[in-house]
N, C-alpha and C positions, 0 to 999 in steps of 0.2 A: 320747208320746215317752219313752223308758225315759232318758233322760239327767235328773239331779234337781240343781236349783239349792238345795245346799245353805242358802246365805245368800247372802243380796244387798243392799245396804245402799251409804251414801254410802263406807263406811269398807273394804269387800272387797267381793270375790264370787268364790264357791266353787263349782263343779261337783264332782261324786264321778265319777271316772274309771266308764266304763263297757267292753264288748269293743270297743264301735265308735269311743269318743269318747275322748276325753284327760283329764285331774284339769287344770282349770285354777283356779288359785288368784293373786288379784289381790288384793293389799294396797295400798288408794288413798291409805293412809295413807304407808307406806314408800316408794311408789315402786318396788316389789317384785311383777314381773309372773310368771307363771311357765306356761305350760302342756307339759304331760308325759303321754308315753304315746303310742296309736295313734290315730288320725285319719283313718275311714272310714265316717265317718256316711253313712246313708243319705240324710238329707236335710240337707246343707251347712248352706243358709243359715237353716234351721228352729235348728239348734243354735248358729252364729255369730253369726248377727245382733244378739241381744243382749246378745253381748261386745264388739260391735264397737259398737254402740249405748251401754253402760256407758264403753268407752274414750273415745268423743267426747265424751260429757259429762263426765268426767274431766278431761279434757284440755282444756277449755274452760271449766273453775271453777276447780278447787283441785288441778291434779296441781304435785307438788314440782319443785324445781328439778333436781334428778337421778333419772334414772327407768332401771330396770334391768330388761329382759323378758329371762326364759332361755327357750326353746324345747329341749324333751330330748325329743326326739321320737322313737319306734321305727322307723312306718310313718306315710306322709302319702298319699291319694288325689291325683288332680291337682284333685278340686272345692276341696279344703283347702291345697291350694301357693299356689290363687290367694287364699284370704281370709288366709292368710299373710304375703302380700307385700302386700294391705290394710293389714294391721295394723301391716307395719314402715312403710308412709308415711304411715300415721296419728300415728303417730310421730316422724316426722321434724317438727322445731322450722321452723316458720316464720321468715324473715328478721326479725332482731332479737331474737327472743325468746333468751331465753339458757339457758333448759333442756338441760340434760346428758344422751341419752337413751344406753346403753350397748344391745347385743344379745350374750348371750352362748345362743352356738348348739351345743350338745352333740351330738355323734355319737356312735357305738362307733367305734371304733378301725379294725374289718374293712369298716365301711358305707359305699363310698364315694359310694353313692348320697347319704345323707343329707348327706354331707361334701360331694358338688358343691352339693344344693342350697343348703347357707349360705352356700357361695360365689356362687352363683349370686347372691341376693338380696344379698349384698355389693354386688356390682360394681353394683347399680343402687341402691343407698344411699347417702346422705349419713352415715348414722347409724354409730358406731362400734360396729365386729363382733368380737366374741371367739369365733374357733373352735375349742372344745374338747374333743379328742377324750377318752374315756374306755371304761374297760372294758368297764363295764353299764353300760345308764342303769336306773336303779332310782329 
């Protein structure tokens, strides 16, 4: 797998962006999610799985009461739209819990593509959406 788990630990976990894969960078500590970049792995859930895997059990010990995942994403496959919308229901607080989960979803400005899809995963969220366009996502 050319994708390299920088660190991974109770406290983050780091991927280094690759041409096919994203920089995802998760601080378990802040509450500070973040993945960026292109999203065209060849094999999904080889490279997913154990973020998706690190967020449940996050999310079931010690994540904080306010939790903020930005998505700044270029290009997404449709294999990574679906573990996308995984990840925002994984997110979403069960009845009672009182965790604050924000989504702030970055576009370029000219992409409308990327702009339906945060809408898209809006309309089927509980979770509060911030959509933000900008120039470059860098």
């Amino acid at each position: 797998m050319e994708e390299e788990i920088t660190s991974a630990s109770e406290e983050e976990l780091y991927i280094k962006e690759s041409p096919t894969t994203p920089e995802v960078k998760f601080n378990f500590l802040t509450g500070e999610l973040e993945i960026k970049g292109v999203s065209i792995p060849e094999d999904t859930d080889e490279f997913y799985n154990p973020l998706l895997e690190a967020l449940e059990d996050y999310l079931a010990k010690n994540a904080p009461e306010k939790i903020t995942i930005s998505f700044k994403l270029i290009y997404v496959n449709t294999s990574t739209s679906a573990v996308l919308g995984k990840i925002i229901k994984l997110l979403e607080p069960e009845e009672g819990d009182p965790r604050q989960v924000v989504v702030n979803w970055y576009y370029e400005m000219e992409d409308e593509d990327m702009k339906d899809l945060g809408e898209d995963f809006n309309s089927f969220s509980t979770l509060k959406f911030e959509l933000i366009p900008c120039e470059e996502i860098s």
